[in-house]
C-alpha positions in Angstrom: 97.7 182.4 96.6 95.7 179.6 98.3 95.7 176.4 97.7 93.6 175.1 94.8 93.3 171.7 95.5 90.2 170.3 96.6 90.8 166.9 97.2 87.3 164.7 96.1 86.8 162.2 99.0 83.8 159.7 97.7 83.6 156.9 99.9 81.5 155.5 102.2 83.9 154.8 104.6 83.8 157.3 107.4 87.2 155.8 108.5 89.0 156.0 105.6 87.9 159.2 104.6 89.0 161.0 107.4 92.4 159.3 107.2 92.7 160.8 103.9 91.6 163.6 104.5 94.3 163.9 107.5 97.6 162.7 105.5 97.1 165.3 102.8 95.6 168.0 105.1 98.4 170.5 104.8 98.6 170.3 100.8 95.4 170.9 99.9 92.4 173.8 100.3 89.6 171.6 100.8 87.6 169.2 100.8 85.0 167.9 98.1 82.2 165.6 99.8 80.2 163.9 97.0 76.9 161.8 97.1 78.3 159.2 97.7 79.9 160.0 101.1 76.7 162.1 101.8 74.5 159.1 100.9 76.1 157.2 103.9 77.0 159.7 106.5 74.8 162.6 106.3 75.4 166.2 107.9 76.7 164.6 110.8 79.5 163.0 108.6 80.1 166.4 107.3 80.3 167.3 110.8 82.4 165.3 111.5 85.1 165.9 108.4 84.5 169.6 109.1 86.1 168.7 112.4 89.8 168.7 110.0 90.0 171.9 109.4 89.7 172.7 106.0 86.7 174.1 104.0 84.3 171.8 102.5 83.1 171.8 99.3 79.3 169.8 99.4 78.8 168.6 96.1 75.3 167.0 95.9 74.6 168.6 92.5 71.2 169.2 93.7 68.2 169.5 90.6 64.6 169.9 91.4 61.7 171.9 91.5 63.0 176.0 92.6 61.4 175.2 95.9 62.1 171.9 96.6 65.8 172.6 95.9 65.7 176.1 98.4 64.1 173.9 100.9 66.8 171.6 100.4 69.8 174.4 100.8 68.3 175.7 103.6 68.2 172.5 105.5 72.2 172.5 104.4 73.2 176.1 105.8 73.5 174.8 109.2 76.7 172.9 107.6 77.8 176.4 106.3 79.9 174.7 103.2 82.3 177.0 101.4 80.6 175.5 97.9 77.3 174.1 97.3 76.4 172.7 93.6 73.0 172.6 91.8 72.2 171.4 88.2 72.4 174.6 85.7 70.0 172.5 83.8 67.2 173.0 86.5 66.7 176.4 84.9 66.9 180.2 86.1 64.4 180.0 89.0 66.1 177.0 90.5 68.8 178.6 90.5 67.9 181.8 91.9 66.1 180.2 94.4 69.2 178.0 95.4 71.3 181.1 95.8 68.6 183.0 97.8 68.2 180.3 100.0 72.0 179.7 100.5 74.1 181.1 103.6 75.9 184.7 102.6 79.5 182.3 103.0 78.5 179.8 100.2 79.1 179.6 96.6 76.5 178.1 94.8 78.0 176.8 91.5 75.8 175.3 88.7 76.8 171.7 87.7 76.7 172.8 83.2 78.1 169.3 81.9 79.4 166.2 83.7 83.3 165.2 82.4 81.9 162.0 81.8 79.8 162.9 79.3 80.9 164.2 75.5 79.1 165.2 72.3 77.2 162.2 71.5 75.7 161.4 75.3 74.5 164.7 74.6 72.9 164.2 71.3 71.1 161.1 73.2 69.6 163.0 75.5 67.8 165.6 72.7 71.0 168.3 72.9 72.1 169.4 69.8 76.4 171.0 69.3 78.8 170.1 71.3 79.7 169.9 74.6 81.5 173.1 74.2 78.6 175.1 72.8 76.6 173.6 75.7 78.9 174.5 78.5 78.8 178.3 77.4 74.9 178.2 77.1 75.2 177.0 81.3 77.2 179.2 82.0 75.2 182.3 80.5 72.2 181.0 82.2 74.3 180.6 85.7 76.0 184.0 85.3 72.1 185.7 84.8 70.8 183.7 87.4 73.1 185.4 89.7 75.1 182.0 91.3 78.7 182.4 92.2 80.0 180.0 89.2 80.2 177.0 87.4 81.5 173.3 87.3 82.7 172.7 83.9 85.8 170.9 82.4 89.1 172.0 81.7 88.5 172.0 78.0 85.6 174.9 78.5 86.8 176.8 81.2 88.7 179.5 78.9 85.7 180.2 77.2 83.7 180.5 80.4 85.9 182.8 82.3 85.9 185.2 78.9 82.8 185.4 79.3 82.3 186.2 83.0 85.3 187.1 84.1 84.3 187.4 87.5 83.0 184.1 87.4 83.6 181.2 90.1 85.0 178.3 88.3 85.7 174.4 89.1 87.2 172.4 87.5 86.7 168.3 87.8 87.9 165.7 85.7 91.5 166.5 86.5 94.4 163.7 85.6 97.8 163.6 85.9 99.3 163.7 82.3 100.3 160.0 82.2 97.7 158.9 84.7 94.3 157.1 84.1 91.5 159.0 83.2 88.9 155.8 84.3 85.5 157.3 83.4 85.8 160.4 83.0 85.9 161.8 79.4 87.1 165.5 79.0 89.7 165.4 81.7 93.0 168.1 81.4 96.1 168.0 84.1 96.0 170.4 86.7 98.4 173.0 85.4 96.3 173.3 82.2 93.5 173.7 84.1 94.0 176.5 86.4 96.3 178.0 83.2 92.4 178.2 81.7 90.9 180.0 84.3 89.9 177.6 87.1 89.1 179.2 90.6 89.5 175.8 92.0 90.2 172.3 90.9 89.1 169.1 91.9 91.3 166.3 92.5 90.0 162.8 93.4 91.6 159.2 92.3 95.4 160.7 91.4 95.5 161.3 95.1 92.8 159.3 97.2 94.4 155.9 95.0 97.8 156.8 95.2 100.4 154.9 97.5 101.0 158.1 99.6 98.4 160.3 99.0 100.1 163.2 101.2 103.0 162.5 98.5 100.7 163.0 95.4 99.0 166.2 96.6 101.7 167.5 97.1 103.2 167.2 93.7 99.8 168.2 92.3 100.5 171.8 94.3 104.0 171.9 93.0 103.0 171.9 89.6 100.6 174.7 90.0 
């Protein structure tokens, strides 16, 4: 099996990210580029992190008008990424149109709740149930929309791949089981994640913060 690790480099630091991205090269499966990193470098510092070796996972959570949001995947495909996210909240067409306009390598996964946000961010936003209930309505509309997956926690994930069992699922929000969680709210460990169904899971501060990151990936794959 390959590894599931994705190892979430968010920095603005070119440097720094390809250094981590070196040291823990040979214990993870790829990497996950946020907006953050996007925001400073662009596609030539995906380019340039592409230059590694490992697959990268562009995470720009993209939500917008259907053809605003193909226009902006196809500018992407030059950059070929293994995954590509989009909003599930920007509705079926968006989403179709995102996957239509994607390059045949790509997974477009569908972004269905953020793991910082629980019940009650949802009820301030006009969403009634819980974060549960929303998750599986996502990931109906994802799976009918014809997208590869879905982003969701590690608490929903079960529920999601029973559902669509041939399904593309990632997991964020992971923690070590006496780590920090920081801001994240619905976070699991990484064996309880992939024991829920995740395709992939997403690994950022336990590894990118640790002492030797090379150290802590690797214990992350151990577990798994």
């Amino acid at each position: 099996m390959s590894n599931r690790i994705y190892v979430a480099i968010d920095t603005p630091d070119l440097a720094r990210a390809k250094a981590i991205a070196t040291k823990v090269r040979n214990h993870v499966g790829g990497l996950k580029l946020g907006l953050e990193f996007f925001a400073a470098h662009g596609q030539p510092g995906v380019r340039e992190m592409a230059t590694i070796g490992l697959p990268i996972f562009l995470d720009l959570k993209l939500h917008d008008i259907p053809n605003t949001v193909a226009k902006a995947v196809q500018a992407l495909s030059p950059l070929e990424p293994a995954i590509l996210t989009v909003h599930a909240s920007g509705g079926r067409a968006m989403l179709e149109d995102a996957k239509a306009a994607a390059p045949l390598g790509t997974k477009v996964v569908a972004v269905t709740m953020l793991t910082s946000l629980d019940a009650s961010d949802l009820a301030a936003t006009g969403v009634s149930g819980s974060a549960h209930d929303q998750v599986v309505r996502l990931a109906a509309l994802a799976a009918e929309a014809g997208v590869d997956g879905i982003v969701c926690s590690g608490a929903e994930v079960a529920a999601a791949k029973a559902a669509w069992p041939k399904g593309y699922f990632v997991v964020p929000g992971v923690r070590l089981a006496d780590g920090p969680v920081g801001d994240q709210k619905r976070v699991v460990t990484p064996r309880a994640a992939v024991d829920g169904g995740a395709s992939i899971i997403v690994v950022g501060r336990p590894i990118t913060q640790a002492e030797d990151p090379d150290a802590a990936a690797r214990a992350i794959a151990g577990t798994l």
